[in-house]
C-alpha positions as CSV (number, residue, x, y, z in Angstrom):
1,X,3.3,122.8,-48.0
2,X,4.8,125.6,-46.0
3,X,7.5,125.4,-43.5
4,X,5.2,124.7,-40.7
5,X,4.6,121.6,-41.7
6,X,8.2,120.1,-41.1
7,X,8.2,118.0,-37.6
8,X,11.5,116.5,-35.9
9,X,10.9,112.2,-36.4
10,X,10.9,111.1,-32.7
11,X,13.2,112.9,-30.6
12,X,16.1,112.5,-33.6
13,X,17.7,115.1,-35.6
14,X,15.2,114.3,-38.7
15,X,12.9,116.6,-40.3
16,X,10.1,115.0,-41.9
17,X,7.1,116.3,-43.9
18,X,3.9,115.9,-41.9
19,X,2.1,114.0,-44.9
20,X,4.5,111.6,-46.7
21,X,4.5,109.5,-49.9
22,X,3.8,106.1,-49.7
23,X,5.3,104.6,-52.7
24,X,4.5,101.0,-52.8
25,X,2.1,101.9,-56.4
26,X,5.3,102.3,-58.3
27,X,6.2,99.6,-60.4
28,X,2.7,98.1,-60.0
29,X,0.0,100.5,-60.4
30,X,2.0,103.2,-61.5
31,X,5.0,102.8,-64.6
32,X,7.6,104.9,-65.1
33,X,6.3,108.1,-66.2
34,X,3.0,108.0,-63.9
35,X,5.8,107.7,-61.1
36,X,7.6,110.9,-62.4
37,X,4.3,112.3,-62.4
38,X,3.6,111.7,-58.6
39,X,6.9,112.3,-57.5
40,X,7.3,115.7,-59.0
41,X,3.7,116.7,-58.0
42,X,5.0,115.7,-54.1
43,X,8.1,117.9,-54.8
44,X,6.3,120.6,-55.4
45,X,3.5,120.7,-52.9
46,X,6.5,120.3,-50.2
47,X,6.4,116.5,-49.4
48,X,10.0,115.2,-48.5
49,X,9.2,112.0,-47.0
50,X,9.0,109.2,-49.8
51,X,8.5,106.0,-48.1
52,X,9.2,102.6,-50.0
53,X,10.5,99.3,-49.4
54,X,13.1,96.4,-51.2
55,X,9.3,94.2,-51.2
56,X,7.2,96.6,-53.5
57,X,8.8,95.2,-57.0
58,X,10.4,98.0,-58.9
59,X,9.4,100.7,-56.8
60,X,12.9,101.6,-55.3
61,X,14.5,101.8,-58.9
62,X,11.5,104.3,-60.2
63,X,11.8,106.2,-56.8
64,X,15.4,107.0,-57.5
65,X,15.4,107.6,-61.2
66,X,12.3,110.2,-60.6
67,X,14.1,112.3,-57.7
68,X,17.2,112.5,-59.7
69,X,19.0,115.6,-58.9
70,X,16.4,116.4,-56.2
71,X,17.6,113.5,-54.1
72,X,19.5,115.2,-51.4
73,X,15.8,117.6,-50.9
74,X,14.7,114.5,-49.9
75,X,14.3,112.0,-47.2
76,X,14.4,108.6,-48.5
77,X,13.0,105.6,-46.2
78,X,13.5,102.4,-47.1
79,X,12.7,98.8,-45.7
80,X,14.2,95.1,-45.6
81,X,13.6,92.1,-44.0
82,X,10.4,91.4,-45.6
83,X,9.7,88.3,-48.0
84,X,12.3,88.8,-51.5
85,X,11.6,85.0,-52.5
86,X,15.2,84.6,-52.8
87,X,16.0,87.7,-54.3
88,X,19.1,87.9,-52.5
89,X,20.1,84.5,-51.8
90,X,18.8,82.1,-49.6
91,X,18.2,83.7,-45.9
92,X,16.8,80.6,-43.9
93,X,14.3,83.3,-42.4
94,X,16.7,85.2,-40.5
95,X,16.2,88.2,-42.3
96,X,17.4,90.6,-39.4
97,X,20.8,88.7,-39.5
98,X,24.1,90.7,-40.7
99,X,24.4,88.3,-43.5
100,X,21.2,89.3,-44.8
101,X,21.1,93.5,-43.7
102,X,24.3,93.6,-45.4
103,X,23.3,92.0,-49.2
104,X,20.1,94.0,-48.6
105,X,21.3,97.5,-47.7
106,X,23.6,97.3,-50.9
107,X,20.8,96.3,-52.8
108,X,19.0,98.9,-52.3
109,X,21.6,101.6,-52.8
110,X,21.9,100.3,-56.2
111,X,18.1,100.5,-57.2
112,X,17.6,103.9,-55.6
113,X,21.1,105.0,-57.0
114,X,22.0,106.4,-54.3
115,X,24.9,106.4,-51.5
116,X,23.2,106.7,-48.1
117,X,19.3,106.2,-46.8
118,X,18.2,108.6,-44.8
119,X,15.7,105.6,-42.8
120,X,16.2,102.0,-43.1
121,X,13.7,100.2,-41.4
122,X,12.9,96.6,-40.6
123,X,10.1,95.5,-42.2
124,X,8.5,92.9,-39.6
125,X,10.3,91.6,-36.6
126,X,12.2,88.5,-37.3
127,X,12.0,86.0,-34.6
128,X,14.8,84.1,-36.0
129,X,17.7,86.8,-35.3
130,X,18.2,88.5,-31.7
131,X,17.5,92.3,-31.8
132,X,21.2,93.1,-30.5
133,X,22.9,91.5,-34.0
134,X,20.1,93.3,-36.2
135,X,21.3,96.6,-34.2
136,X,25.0,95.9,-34.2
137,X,24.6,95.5,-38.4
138,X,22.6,98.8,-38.6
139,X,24.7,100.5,-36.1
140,X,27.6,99.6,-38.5
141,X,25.7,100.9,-41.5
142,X,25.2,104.0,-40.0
143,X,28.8,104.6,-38.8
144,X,30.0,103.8,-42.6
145,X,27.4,107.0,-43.7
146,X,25.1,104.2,-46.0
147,X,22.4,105.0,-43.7
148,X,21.5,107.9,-41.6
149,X,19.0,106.9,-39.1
150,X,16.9,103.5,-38.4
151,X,13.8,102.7,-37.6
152,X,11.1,99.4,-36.9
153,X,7.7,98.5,-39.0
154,X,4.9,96.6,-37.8
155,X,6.8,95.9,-34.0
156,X,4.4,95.9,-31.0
157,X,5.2,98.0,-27.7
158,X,7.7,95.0,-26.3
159,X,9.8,94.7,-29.0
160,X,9.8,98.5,-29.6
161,X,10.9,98.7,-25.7
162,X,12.9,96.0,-25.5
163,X,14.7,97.0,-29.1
164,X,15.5,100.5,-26.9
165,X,16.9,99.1,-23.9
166,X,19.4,97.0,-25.9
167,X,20.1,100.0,-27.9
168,X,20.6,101.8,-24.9
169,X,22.9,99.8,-23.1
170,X,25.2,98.2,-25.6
171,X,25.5,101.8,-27.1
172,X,24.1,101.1,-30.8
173,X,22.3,102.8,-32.7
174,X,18.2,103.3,-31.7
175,X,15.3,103.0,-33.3
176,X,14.2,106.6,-34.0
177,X,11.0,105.5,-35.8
178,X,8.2,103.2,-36.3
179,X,5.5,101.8,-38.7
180,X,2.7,100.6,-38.4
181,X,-1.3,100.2,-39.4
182,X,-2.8,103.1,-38.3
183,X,-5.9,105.2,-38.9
184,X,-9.2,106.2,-37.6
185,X,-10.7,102.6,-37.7
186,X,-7.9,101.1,-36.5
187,X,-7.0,102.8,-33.5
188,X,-5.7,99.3,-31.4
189,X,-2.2,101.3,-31.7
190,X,-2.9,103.6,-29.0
191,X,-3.4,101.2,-26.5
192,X,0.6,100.0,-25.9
193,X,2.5,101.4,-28.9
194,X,2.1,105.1,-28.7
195,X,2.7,105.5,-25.2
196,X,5.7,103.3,-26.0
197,X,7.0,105.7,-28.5
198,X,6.3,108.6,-26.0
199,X,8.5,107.2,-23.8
200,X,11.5,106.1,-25.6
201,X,11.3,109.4,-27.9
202,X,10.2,107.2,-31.2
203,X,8.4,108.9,-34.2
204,X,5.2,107.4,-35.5
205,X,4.9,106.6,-38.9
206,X,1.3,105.8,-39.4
207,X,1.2,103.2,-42.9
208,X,-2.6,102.7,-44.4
209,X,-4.3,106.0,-42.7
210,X,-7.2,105.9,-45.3
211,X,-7.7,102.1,-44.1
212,X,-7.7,100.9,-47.9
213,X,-9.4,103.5,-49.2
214,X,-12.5,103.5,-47.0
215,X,-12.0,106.6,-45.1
216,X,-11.3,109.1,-48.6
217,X,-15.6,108.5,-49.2
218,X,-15.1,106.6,-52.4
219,X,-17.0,103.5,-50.8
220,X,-20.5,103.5,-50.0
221,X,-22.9,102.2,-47.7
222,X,-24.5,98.6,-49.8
223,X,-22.7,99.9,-53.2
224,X,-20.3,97.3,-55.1
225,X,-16.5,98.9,-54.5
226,X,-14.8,100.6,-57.7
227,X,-13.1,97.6,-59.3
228,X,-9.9,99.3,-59.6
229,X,-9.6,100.0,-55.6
230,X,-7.7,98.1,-53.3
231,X,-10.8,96.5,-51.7
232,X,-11.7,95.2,-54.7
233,X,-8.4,94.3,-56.1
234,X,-7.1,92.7,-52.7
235,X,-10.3,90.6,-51.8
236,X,-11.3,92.7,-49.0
237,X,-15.1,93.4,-49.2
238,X,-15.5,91.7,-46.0
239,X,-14.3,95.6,-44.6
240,X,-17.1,96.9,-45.8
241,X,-19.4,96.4,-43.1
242,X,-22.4,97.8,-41.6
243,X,-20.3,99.1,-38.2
244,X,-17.5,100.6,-40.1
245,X,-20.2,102.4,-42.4
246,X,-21.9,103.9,-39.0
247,X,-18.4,105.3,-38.0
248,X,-17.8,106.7,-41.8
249,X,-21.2,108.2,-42.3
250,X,-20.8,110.1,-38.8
251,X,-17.3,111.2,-39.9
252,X,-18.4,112.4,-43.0
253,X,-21.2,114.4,-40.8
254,X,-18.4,115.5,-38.1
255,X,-16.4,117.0,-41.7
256,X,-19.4,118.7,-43.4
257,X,-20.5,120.5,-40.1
258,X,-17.1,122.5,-40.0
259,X,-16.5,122.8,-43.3
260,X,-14.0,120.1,-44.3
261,X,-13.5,116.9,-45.8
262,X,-13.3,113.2,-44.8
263,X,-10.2,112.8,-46.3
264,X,-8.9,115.9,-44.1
265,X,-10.5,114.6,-41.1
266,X,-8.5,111.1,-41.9
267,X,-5.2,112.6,-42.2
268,X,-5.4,116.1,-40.3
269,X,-6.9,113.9,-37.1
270,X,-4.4,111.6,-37.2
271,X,-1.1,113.6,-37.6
272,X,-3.0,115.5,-34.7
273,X,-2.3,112.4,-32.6
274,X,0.5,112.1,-29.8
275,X,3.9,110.7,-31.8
276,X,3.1,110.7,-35.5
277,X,5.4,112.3,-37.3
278,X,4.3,112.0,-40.9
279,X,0.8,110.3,-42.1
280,X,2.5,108.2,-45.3
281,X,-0.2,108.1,-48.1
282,X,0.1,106.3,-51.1
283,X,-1.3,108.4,-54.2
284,X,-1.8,107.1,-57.8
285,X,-2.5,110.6,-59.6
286,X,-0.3,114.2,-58.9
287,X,-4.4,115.3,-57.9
288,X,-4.7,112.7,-55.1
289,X,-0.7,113.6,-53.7
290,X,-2.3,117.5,-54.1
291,X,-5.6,116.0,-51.6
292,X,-3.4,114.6,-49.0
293,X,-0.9,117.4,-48.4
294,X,-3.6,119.6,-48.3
295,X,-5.5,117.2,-45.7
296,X,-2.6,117.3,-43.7
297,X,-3.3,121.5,-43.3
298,X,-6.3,120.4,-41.4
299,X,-5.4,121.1,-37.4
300,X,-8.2,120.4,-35.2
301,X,-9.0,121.7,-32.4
302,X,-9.1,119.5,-28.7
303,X,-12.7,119.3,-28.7
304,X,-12.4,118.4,-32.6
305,X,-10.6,115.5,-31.2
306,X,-12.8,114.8,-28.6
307,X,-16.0,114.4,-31.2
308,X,-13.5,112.4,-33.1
309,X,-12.6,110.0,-30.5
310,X,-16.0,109.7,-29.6
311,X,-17.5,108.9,-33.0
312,X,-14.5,106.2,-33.5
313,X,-15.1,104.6,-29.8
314,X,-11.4,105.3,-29.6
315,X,-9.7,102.4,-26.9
316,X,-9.1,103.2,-23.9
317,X,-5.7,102.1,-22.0
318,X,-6.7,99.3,-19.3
């Protein structure tokens, strides 16, 4: 991945690749040498966003032994706050509280063997907690160098907003990121959240842009799914319907006609899209890490996204 391929996260100070690794296979799918194997491939094709979380088993602990000495090269995001079942205590729930950030944060220093995160996200808004004491315990995280920057996952456009103004006017730390479901199926993002992040100067980190697996062409129209993919493994044939084929089939025409790929269309259209930063894929095979950064080379033109929007009945803002 060349140079040109670096973007600032938001309106912050971080660089981040455009594609980025999603590591939630590792310690599942993956073991300890197939993570090596992915990590060093996404080294070397110029990836330096590795995404995990303290939720996707032994994934941090694999992520850190396999960067190794390349850890500063990298940018390593991490997440808390989602369901440890009592991995670190009992939290009543309130897993934005101080109590809980500050068992979590150490946590996951240890497993990534590391002394600083370069993005600590919260996993899912906690309803429990109010956003000004989760901000006051990352604000002192950052100030004590264990983390760098912070970010939100799966907020909507309120709590992104309203998470700002505190920021804002109690003088903590700001969210300079966010996560959430994103691809060409699922555009329902566009509506409030990206023009949210527009305004407030917050990076978009798109999470599932290959929506499972159906937009990389590996699933066809009345064909039983692979019985190793996600639709299969999660339950999830109920995706697989005729609609979402029509849309597929016409992307897959939209790719042929100039010369590219679905799987570039998926990730080169959507890091095209106002806000995203980085398009995090997961990968299973140093090949498919290899396909996605070179997806992300894809830059289409506006009336490339115009045919695009079109074919996806992109939502329009009310």
């Amino acid at each position: 991945m060349s140079g040109h391929a670096i973007r600032r996260l938001g309106s912050s100070g971080l660089a981040v690749s455009t594609v980025g690794l999603g590591c939630n296979n590792f310690g599942s799918r993956l073991d300890r040498e197939g993570t090596r194997a992915v990590v060093e491939a996404a080294l070397d094709a110029g990836i330096t966003l590795f995404d995990t979380s303290d939720s996707y088993g032994d994934s941090e602990e694999l992520l850190g032994r396999a960067l190794g000495r390349r850890r500063d090269d990298v940018v390593i995001a991490t997440k808390f706050g989602s369901d440890l079942r009592g991995a670190l205590g009992p939290d009543w729930g309130a897993r934005g509280s101080r109590r809980y950030i500050r068992r979590a944060v150490d946590r996951s220093l240890r497993r990534l063997g590391t002394d600083y995160i370069d993005l600590y996200q919260l996993h899912r808004p906690d309803p429990q907690t109010p956003i000004a004491e989760t901000l006051a315990a990352l604000t002192e995280l950052v100030r004590e160098g264990k983390v760098r920057y912070i970010g939100c996952s799966n907020f909507a456009a309120w709590q992104v907003a309203d998470a700002h103004w505190v920021a804002t006017t109690a003088g903590l730390e700001r969210f300079i990121s966010a996560q959430n479901n994103y691809n060409l199926l699922e555009r329902a993002v566009e509506r409030e959240l990206i023009p949210a992040c527009e305004r407030y100067g917050i990076g978009l980190l798109p999470y599932f842009p290959l929506a499972s697996g159906l937009l990389t062409g590996k699933y066809r129209r009345g064909a039983e799914p692979p019985p190793d993919s996600r639709i299969a493994r999660w339950g999830l044939t109920d995706r697989l319907t005729d609609e979402r084929f029509d849309v597929i089939e016409a992307l897959e025409a939209f790719a042929a006609e100039r010369g590219a790929s679905l799987l570039d269309v998926a990730i080169g259209g959507l890091a095209a899209q106002p806000t995203v930063a980085s398009v995090i894929a997961g990968a299973t095979s140093p090949e498919q890490v290899r396909a996605n950064v070179a997806a992300g080379a894809w830059v289409p033109s506006p009336d490339d996204l115009e045919e695009i929007d079109r074919i996806t009945s992109r939502p329009r803002a009310a």
